[in-house]
Steps between C-alpha positions, in 0.01 A plus 500: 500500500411166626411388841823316513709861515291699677678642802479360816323737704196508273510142434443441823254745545327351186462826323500583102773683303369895519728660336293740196172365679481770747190690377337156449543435843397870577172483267446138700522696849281794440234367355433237808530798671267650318252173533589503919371829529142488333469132547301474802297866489354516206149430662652741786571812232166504323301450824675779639529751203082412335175500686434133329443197682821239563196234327526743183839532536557136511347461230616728263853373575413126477305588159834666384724173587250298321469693204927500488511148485548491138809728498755215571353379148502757299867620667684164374498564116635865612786350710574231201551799215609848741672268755457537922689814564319752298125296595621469861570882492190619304331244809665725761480864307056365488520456879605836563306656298187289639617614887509844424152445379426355828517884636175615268287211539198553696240234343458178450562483085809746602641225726454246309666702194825545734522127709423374067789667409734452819409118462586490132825699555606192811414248297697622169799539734475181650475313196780685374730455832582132428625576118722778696656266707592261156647837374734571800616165606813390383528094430372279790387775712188523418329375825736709698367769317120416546631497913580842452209631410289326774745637766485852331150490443446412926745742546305728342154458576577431863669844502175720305240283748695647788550858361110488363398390887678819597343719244165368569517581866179727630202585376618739209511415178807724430707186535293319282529726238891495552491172480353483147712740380876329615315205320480641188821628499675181605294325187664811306851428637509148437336537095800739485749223604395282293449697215888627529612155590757344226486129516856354406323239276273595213138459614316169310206531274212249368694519146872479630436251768324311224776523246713404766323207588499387139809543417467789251346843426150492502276780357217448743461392862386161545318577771299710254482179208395260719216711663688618826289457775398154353843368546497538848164364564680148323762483753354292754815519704476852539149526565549230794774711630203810489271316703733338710653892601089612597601251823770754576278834411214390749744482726651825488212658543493441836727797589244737301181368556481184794768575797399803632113387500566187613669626819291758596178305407574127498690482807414881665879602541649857473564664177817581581578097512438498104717801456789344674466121285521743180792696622626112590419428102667809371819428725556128439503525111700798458742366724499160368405450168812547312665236708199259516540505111853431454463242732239298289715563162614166491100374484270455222278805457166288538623319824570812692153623403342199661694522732377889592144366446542241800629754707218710426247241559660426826545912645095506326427161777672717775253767422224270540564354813554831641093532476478185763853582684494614910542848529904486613607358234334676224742785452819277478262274277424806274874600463634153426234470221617847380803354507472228274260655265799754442744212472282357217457878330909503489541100336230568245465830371801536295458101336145563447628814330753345371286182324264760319795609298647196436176321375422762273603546139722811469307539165199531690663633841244783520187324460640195723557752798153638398341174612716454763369828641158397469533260774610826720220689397204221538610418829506880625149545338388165678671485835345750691126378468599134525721511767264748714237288378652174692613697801147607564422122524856449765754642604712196374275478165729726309826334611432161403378601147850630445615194662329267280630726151849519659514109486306470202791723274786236616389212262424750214900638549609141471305447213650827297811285514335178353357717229825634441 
């Protein structure tokens, strides 16, 4: 089904044909969930449930994330000869097993077993969860389909941050430990979905997409001829686009790692004035991204992106002059740069996602999204020293940075269409 026919209530609404999707959509929804409810206590479980330090504890989960940084590698040839669903649900099936882990460690090699494994099981899922979204869209709704998943994955992690606030109420750790466990079983839940899930359309391989591509049957992949991984380091297009995207990573870190410190530290405010801009996040995309999309159809892919990249430069500038603003007008300030930021979230996510599919070689499609994903995983490494780095120089410091890479990405979008 076409865009053309679709009905007119979810044309308007800018959503995706569903039908025979539904435990995609289900697998999509419980695993943010999953990710919403451990996201922001991990340091909070194991300070609570160990006698170690939050230093050792911050370090044996930063060693972990550093020592995963090679999965998104080593996952692409697996996506390129088993396909995404069954890597994507081995990803999530490793995450559960990894949380339940979570409930016997007690020292620092045992944490940094589990958080190693946890991280290895996100970022085989993640780098699966764009090759699910080429297996369930029907022709030309393949950006309405990567809108889906950001407003389902909001939906979802909005809703396990507020129901893992609730369970980590008090001084207990009886929540805690709850908390760990309805983890692991959503991770459980959502490998399951997968796992079951029946695309309509026979999942692509290295060797089919490359007899495809050629015209014939080929014996081999060409991915594997050619050197796979080789390939893709040849396609300067692609890389640009991978370098280009880190503009977008750094800046959404700042709901994980910059707002919340930057409010309560940079400018002294209330706490609860961070919670309420991330509730204002989680609100405006799942409300609006499925519209936002459709309406930008009629665009090139690489102009929306720059255009979401000026917007984010200019909510990041509305940050920074929050740091020199009069006290009246800083909470209206704060919300209106909220507002954009989330404005820029909804116009580029789903072209962004949308360009690393397109660029790629379906021959290759699992190591392409392999790269891509690097640019996910070096700036979640990076960010959080660098940008608490620069806000110990300035409030402002860390704003303008983005500000600067947000600008920087528009002529490298304009130049993926020169190259093209």
């Amino acid at each position: 089904m076409t865009t053309a026919t679709l009905p007119p209530l979810r044309d308007r609404l800018g959503l995706p044909e569903t039908a025979g999707r539904h435990r995609l959509i289900g697998a999509h929804l419980v695993d943010s969930l999953g990710t919403g409810l451990i996201l922001a206590f991990t340091l909070v479980y194991f300070a609570r449930t160990t006698s170690l330090t939050l230093a050792a504890i911050g370090a044996a989960v930063t060693t972990a994330r550093l020592v995963a940084l090679p999965t998104a590698i080593a996952v692409g040839p697996l996506i390129d000869r088993y396909g995404a669903r069954p890597v994507a649900a081995c990803g999530n099936a490793l995450s559960a097993l990894a949380y339940g882990g979570f409930l016997l460690a007690g020292q620092v090699w045992q944490i940094v077993l589990v958080c190693l494994l946890a991280q290895i099981g996100h970022v085989s899922y993640w780098t699966s969860s764009t090759g699910l979204v080429v297996l369930a869209s029907a022709e030309g709704e393949r950006t309405r389909w990567f809108a889906l998943v950001q407003t389902l994955r909001n939906t979802g992690m909005g809703l396990g941050g507020a129901l893992g606030a609730v369970l980590v109420a008090g001084d207990g750790t009886g929540g805690l430990r709850a908390l760990v466990v309805l983890n692991a079983a959503s991770y459980a839940v959502a490998a399951g979905l997968l796992a079951s899930w029946r695309p309509a359309a026979a999942e692509p391989t290295a060797s089919a997409a490359s007899a495809a591509s050629a015209g014939r049957t080929a014996p081999g992949a060409e991915g594997q001829r050619d050197g796979g991984y080789r390939a893709v380091l040849r396609d300067r297009r692609y890389l640009l686009l991978v370098v280009v995207h880190l503009a977008f990573v750094f800046g959404s870190m700042i709901i994980s790692m910059l707002l919340a410190v930057y409010l309560t530290e940079g400018l002294h405010r209330e706490a609860w004035l961070a919670g309420s801009l991330l509730v204002l996040n989680g609100v405006q995309v799942v409300l609006t991204q499925n519209a936002v999309a459709r309406r930008l159809e009629r665009f090139r892919p690489t102009r929306v992106v720059a255009a979401g990249a000026l917007l984010n430069a200019l909510s990041f500038g509305l940050f920074a002059l929050m740091a020199a603003a009069p006290g009246w007008i800083v909470t209206a300030g704060l919300f209106t740069a909220m507002a954009v930021f989330n404005l820029a979230e909804t116009v580029a996510t789903p072209y962004a996602e949308e360009l690393s599919v397109s660029l790629a070689d379906p021959a290759r499609r699992g190591r392409y999204l392999a790269v891509y994903q690097l640019s996910w995983n070096t700036g979640q490494a990076v960010a959080p020293a660098l940008l608490t780095l620069l806000l110990s120089h300035g409030a402002a410091w860390p704003w303008l940075f983005l500000l600067v890479l947000s600008l920087a990405a528009v002529p490298g979008l304009l130049r993926l269409e020169r190259l093209g």
